[in-house]
N, C-alpha and C positions, 0 to 999 in steps of 0.2 A: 511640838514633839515633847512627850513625858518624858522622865526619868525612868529608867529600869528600876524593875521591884528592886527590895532588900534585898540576898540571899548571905546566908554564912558560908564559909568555905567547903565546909561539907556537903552542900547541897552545889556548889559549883565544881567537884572533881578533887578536893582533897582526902587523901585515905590515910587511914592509922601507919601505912608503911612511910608516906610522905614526912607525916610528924617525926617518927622516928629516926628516918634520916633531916631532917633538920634540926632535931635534937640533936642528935650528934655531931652539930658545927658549931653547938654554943648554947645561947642562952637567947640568941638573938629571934623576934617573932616572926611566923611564915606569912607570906602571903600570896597570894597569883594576881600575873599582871593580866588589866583588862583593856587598856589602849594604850597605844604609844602616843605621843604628838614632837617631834621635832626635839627631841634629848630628854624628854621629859616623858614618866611613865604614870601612866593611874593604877593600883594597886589595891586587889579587896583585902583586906587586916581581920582581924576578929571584932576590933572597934569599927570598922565601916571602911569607906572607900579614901586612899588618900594620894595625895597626888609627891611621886619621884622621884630625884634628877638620876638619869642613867649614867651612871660613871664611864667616861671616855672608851675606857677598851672591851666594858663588856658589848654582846651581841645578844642583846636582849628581842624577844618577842613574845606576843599577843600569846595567853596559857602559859607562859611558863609559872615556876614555882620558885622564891626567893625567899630570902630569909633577911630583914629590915631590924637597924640596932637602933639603939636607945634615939638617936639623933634623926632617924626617919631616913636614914640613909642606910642604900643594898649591900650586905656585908657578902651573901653568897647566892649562887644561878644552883637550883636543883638538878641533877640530874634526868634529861629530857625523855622523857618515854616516849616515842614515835614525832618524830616531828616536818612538816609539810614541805618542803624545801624547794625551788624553783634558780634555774640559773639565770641571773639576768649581766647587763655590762655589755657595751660597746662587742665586746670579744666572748661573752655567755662565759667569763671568767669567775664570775663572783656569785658564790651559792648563797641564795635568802633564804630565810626562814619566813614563811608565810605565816604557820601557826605550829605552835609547840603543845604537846600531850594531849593530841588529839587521839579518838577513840572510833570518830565514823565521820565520812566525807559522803556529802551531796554534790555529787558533780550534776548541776541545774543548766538546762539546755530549754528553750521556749520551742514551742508545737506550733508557734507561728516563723519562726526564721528557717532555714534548713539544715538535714539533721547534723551533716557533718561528723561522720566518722571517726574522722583521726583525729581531729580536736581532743571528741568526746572520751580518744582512746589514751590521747596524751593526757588527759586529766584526771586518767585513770589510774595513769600509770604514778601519778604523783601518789593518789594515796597507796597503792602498794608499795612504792617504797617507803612509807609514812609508816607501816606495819598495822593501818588503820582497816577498816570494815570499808569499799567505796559502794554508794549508791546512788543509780541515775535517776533525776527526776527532770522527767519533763514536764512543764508550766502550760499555765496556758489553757489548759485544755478543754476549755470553753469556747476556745477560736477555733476550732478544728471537729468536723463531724466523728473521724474514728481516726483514733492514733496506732491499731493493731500494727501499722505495716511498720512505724517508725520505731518500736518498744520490739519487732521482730528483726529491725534491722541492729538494733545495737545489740540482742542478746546474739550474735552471728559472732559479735567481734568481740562482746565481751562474757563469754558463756562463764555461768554461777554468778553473774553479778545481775543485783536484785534492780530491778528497773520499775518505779512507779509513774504515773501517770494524774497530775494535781492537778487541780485549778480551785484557785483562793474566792474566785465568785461562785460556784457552786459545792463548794465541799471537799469534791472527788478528791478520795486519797489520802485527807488531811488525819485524819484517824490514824491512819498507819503508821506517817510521818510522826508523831504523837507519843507511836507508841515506841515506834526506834530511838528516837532524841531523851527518851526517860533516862535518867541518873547517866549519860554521856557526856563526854564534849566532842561538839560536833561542826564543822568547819563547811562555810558553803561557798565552793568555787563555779565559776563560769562567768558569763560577758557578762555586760554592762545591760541594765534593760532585760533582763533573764525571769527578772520576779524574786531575786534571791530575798530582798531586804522586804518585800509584802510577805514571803511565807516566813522570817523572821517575827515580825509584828504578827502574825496569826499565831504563832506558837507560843509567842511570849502571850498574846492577848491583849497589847498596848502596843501605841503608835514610838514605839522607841525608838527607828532609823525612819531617816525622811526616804520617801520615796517620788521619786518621777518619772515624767512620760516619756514615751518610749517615743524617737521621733519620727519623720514620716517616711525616713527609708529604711524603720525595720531595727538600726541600730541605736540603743542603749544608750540613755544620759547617764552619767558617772555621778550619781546619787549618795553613795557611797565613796567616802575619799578618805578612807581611813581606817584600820582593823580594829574591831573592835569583838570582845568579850561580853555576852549578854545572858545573863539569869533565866531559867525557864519556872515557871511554878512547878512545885513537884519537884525539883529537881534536873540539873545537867544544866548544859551552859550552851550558846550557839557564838560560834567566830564569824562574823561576817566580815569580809571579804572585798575591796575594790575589783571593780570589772576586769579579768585578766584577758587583754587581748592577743598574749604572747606565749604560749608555754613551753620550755625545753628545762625536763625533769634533769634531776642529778642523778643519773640510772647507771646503773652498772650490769654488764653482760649477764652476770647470773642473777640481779633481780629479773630482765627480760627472759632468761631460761626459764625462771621459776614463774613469770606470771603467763606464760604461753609453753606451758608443761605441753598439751599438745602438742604444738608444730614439734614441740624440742624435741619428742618421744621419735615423731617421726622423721627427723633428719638425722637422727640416731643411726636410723635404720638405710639411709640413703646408701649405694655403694660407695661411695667417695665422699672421705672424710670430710674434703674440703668443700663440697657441693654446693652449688648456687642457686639450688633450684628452678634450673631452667632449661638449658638443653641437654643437661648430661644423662648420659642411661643411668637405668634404675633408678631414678629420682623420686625417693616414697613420698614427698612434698607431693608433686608433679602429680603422683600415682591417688594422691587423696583427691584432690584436685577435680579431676578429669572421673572418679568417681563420684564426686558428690560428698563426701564425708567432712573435706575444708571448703571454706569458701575465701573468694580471694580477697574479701575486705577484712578478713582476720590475718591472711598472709601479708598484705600491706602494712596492716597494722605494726604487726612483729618485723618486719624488715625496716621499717619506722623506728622502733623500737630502737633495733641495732645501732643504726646509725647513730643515734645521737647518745649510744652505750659508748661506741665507738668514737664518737667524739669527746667524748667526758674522758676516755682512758688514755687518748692522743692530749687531750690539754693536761690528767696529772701527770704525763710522762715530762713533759715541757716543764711545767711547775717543779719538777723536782730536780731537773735538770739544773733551772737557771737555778735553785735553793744551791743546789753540788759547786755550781759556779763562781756564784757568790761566797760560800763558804772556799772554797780556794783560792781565791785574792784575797781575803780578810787572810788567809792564813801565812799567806805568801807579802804580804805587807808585813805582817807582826815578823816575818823572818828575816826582811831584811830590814829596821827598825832594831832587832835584838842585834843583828850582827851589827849595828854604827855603835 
């Protein structure tokens, strides 16, 4: 496995507004981090690539933008412009940052496993809250005579979101990917075994992440064990990604309003406010439905959706609770401490 090209910061995603706000923290130099490894961060500088130590309390990730002093040590975290975020923890308590200042997500699904819907739709839903461009690519597609039905099943659930169709042995599609990824930074999520890290090396046009075989029942060797930041010629950058075989987005009721504007227009319209979309009269869900106009693997989708808005807004309620909690014994200690 080679080393990634050179690239200068400019050509990986830093713009004259970046400078400026990191200008105005100091004197100290900018740079974007390209891998993490176990407390320790790699960082491209204006002099090249250097390796470091992430101070205890920041939460640092893969694209952000930092500002390094005399000592080679991170004096400040830029401000994040969209960034990728996934809950994970025992209890889905703890929000990660997958990838930060990203610009377009490949959500990568292989034309040999199955299509899988609501995966495809929960991965969708990361880059919309990301504020990022998502687009589905399906792999592969040298394994499969005709993929029409599978590229017509996800624009059902994900209508305006651009869906290609690649394969790294024959060409197909690579052009266009090519032409999206120019001056981006661009993050590739999906499983293990997807083909994420072969259309990586084609784009870059070097063997820069290792890649392996896919085993014999379909699922993905984790080839990939680490995020990493990689230079494109031309310009823009590619996040590659470990295999994610888990997703529950950090979503909020009104990003699922605003990313299924449909349904939402017509439950607007249902008689009753509180409506389930099921047995109740006048149900304009129901009434699309039974016409043809939704289909029901976009209504799964979006009640998918909810739920886990709904969970997200049940655990900040709790979180803020035991915060109110805590802060009242701390308070009720120093009170009776003042009164001895």
């Amino acid at each position: 496995m080679s080393e990634s090209p050179p690239a200068s910061l400019e050509a990986i995603g830093l713009t004259d507004a970046r400078r400026v706000e990191a200008t105005a923290l100091g004197d100290d130099a900018v740079a974007r981090v390209t891998r993490i490894d176990r407390g320790v961060a790699s960082v491209c500088t204006e002099a090249g690539e250097v390796r470091m130590a992430i101070p205890f309390e920041a939460d640092l990730a893969v694209g952000d933008f930092v500002t390094i002093n005399a000592e080679g040590a991170m004096s400040h975290l830029l401000e994040r412009q969209g960034a990728v975020t996934r809950l994970t923890g025992h209890r889905r308590d703890v929000v990660q940052v997958v990838a930060a200042n990203v610009d377009l997500i490949f959500v990568v699904r292989p034309l040999d496993l199955s299509l899988s819907p609501a995966r495809i739709q929960s991965l969708l839903t990361l880059g919309f809250d990301a504020g990022a461009t998502p687009v589905v690519v399906l792999t592969k597609a040298d394994l499969v005579d005709d993929a029409s039905e599978q590229v017509a099943a996800i624009e059902l659930i994900a209508p305006g979101v651009e869906v290609l169709v690649v394969s790294a042995i024959t060409g197909q599609g690579v052009d266009r990917l090519r032409e999206l990824v120019r001056d981006r930074t661009v993050v590739f999520l999906g499983e293990s075994g997807g083909g994420k890290s072969t259309l990586v090396n084609l784009l870059v046009g070097s063997e820069v992440l290792a890649v392996g075989e896919t085993r014999s029942d379909g699922q993905g060797r984790h080839t990939t064990s680490h995020r990493e930041l990689v230079a494109l010629p031309g310009g823009g950058a590619i996040i590659d990604t470990p295999g994610v075989r888990e997703v529950v987005a950090a979503t909020t009721h009104a990003l699922v309003e605003e990313g299924f504007a449909d349904i939402a227009a017509l439950a607007a319209t249902c008689r009753f406010s509180d409506c389930s979309h099921g047995a109740e009269p006048g149900c304009a869900v129901v009434r699309a439905l039974a016409a043809g106009e939704l289909e029901q693997s976009r209504l799964d989708a979006y009640e998918a959706a909810l739920r886990d808005a709904a969970w997200n807004e049940r655990r900040a309620d709790k979180a803020a609770l035991a915060a109110q909690r805590k802060s009242y014994r701390a308070l009720t200690r120093q009170r009776r401490n003042d009164a001895w």
